[in-house]
N, C-alpha and C positions, 0 to 999 in steps of 0.2 A: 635482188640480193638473195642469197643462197642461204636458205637456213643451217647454223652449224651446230646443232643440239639431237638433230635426228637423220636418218639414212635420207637423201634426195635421187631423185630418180630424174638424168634433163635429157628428153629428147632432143638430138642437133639440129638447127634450122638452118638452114642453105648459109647467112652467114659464117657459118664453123668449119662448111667441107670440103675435107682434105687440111684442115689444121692440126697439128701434131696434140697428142693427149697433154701433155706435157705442160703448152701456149695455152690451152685452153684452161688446164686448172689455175694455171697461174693469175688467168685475168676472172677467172670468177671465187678463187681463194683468196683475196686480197687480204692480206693480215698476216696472212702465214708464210712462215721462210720458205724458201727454196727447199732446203733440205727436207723438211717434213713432209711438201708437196710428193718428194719422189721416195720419201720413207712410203707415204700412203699407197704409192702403186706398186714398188717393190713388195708388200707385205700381203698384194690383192686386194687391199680394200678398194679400190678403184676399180672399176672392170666397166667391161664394155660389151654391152648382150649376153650380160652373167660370164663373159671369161675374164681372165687375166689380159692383161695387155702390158705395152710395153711403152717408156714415156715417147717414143719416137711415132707409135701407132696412129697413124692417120685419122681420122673423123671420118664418117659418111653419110650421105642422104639416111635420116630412120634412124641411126645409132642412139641407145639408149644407153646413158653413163651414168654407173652408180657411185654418187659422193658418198661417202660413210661421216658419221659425225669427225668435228673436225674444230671444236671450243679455240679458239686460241687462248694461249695464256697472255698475261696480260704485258709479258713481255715482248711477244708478237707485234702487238701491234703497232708502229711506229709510230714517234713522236709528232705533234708538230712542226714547222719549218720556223724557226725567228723570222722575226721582219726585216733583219738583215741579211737574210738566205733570199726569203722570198725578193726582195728590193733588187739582190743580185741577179736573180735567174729572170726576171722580167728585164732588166736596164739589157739582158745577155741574148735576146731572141732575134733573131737575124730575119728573120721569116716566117711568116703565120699564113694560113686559111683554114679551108672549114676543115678540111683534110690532113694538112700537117704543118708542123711547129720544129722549127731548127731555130738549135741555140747554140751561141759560142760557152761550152763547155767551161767553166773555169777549172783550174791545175787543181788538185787534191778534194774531188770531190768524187768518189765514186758512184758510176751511173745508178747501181742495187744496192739493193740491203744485204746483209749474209756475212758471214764469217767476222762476226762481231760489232758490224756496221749497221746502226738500228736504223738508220737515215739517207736512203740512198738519193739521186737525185731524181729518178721516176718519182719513188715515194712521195718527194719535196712539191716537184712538178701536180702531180696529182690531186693535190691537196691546198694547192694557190689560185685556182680560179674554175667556177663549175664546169667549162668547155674543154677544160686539161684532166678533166679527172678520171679520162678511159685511155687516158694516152700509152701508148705500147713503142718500147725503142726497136726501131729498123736496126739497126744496127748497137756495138758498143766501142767506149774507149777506156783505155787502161786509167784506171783513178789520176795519176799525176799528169796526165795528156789533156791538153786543152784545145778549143778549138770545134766545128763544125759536129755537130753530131743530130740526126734524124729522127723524129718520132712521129708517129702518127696518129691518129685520130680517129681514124676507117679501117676496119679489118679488112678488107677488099685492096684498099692500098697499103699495106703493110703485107701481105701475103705478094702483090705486083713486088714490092720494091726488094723484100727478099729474095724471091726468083732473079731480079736484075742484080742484086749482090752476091749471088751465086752461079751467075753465065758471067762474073766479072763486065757490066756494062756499065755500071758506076765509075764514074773516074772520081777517083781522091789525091789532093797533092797537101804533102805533109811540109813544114818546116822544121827541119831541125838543125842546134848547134854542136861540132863535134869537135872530138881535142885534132889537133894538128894538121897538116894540110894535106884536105880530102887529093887520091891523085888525078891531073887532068883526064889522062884516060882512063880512068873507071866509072865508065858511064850506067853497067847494068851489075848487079849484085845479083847472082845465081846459087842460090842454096839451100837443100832440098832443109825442111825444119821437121823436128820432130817433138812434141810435146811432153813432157813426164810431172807425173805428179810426188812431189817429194813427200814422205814421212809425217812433214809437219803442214799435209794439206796445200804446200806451195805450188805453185805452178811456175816452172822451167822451162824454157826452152832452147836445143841445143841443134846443130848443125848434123846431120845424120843421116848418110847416104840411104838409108832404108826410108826415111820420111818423107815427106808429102812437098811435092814442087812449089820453090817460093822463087819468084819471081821482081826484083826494086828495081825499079830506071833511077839515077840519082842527078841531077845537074846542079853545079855550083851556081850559088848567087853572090857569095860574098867572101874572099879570104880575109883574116883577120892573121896577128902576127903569129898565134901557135894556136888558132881553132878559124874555123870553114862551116858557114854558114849554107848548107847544101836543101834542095827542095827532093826530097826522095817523095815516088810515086809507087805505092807497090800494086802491082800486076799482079797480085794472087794475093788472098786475105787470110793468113793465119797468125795466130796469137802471136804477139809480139816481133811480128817481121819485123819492120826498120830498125828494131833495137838489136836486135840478132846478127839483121845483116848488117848493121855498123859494127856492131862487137865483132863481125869474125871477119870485117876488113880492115881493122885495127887502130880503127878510127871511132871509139865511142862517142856516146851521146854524151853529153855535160848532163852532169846530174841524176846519171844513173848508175847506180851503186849495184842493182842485180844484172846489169850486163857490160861490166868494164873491162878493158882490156889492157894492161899498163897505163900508161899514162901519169907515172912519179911524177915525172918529170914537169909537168904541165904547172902554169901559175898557179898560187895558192887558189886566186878569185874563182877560178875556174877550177878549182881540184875538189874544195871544200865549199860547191855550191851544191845546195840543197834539192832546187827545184830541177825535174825532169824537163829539158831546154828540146821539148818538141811538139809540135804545131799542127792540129789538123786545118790546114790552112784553108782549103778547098773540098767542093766537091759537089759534082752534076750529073745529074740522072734527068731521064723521061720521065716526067710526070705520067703515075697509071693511068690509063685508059684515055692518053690525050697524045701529040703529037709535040708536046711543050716542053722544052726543054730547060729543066732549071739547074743555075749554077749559084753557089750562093759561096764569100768567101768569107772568113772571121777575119777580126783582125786581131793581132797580135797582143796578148796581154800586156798590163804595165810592168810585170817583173821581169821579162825575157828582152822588151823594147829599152830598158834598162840599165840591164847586163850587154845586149848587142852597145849601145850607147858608151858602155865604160871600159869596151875593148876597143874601141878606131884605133888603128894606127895614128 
């Protein structure tokens, strides 16, 4: 543990190289926000062989990183989890070894801490059993999304399984419910996304021939009388794909209020429903440094198995 009262000096050990400056403060700053970690490098108190760096700057064999003091207040530090978070997130693990731990995420809990949220689910995880408490998420999902989500255990498989999430060799297949009836031929959703950050810190995301290739294959599972219970798979991973490409094929998500697209008209039950009705249903990757291919699926929460239930025809 990294004393935070005076300047530290850590050389990198083969563990760290080629990990981004950024991953690395974060796992040896535990207590402190986001935000501060990158106030620290913005301001050069972080450096790297006495220069500035940048939070994206790689690690390497030899690298000497200067921590500067870094107290947290006492706000920093996150609370404990209740015994009814902890009871959740253990009844919610789909799959464990020495290496990594996938849980079916529940709806409104977001994976970090930051932007007013002292309690993220890392945090919670962390802090519920000694073998959880270096754990690092592979990946993330938007706070009201539930369903499969990755962490690891091993910096060596967390650095694999990011690489395999950025050649898109991961398959992920999502559940989601949408107002009206998705069309039979619209089998792939093509459009390019671009990200903006609003005023008030929000993050946006809008359709924008200049943005970045987003990619959904969608196929129906189930019509319902004015909403379609489809499995979107998206083939490129940026912020908020499936909800974007449902909002701009004009078929949104139920229960999403930052990306609707009409839909007055839709039953009340379905208009004036709270929860975001989408599912990280699946998702299979190559175990690092093995030939083993794991596929691991959630199942459905009780509020969405529910709501499907009280639409049948």
């Amino acid at each position: 543990m990294l004393k935070h009262n005076q300047v530290q000096f850590v050389c990198i050990e083969p563990a760290h190289y080629g990990q981004r400056l950024d991953n690395f403060l974060f796992r040896h700053l535990k207590g402190l926000p986001r935000s501060r970690v990158y106030r620290l490098i913005r301001r050069g108190e972080v450096r790297i062989n006495k220069k500035r760096s940048k939070p994206n700057t790689r690690l390497n064999k030899g690298d000497m990183v200067r921590i500067p003091p870094h107290e947290p207040m006492q706000h920093d530090i996150p609370p404990k989890p209740g015994s009814g978070l902890c009871e959740l997130i253990e009844r919610s693990v789909l799959h464990e070894d020495e290496n990594l731990l996938i849980i079916n995420k529940p709806a409104g809990i977001a994976v970090h801490g930051g932007s007013g949220i002292r309690l993220g689910l890392i945090e919670a995880i962390r802090q519920i059993k000694p073998q959880w408490q270096d754990t690092e998420l592979v990946h993330r999902l938007d706070r009201d999304t539930s369903g499969c989500l990755v962490l690891c255990k091993n910096l060596n498989f967390l650095r694999d399984l990011q690489a395999q999430l950025k050649n898109t060799s991961v398959k992920k297949d999502y559940l989601a419910l949408v107002f009206g009836q998705w069309p039979g031929d619209l089998h792939e959703v093509v459009a390019p996304l671009q990200k903006n950050i609003l005023s008030s810190g929000e993050r946006m995301v809008r359709v924008d021939r200049d943005g970045k290739k987003s990619v959904t294959r969608i196929v129906v599972q189930q019509r319902y009388q004015q909403a379609t219970l489809i499995q979107a798979s998206p083939k490129t991973g940026r912020t908020h794909q499936i909800r974007v490409h449902c909002q701009v094929s004009k078929h949104s998500i139920v229960g999403d209020t930052k990306y609707r697209a009409g839909h007055e008209r839709a039953p009340k039950q379905l208009l004036h429903y709270k929860s975001l009705c989408l599912h990280a249903l699946r998702i299979a990757f190559k175990k690092p440094f093995s030939d083993q291919l794991i596929v691991v699926e959630a199942p459905l929460h009780e509020h969405l198995v529910k709501l499907l239930n009280s639409i049948k025809n």
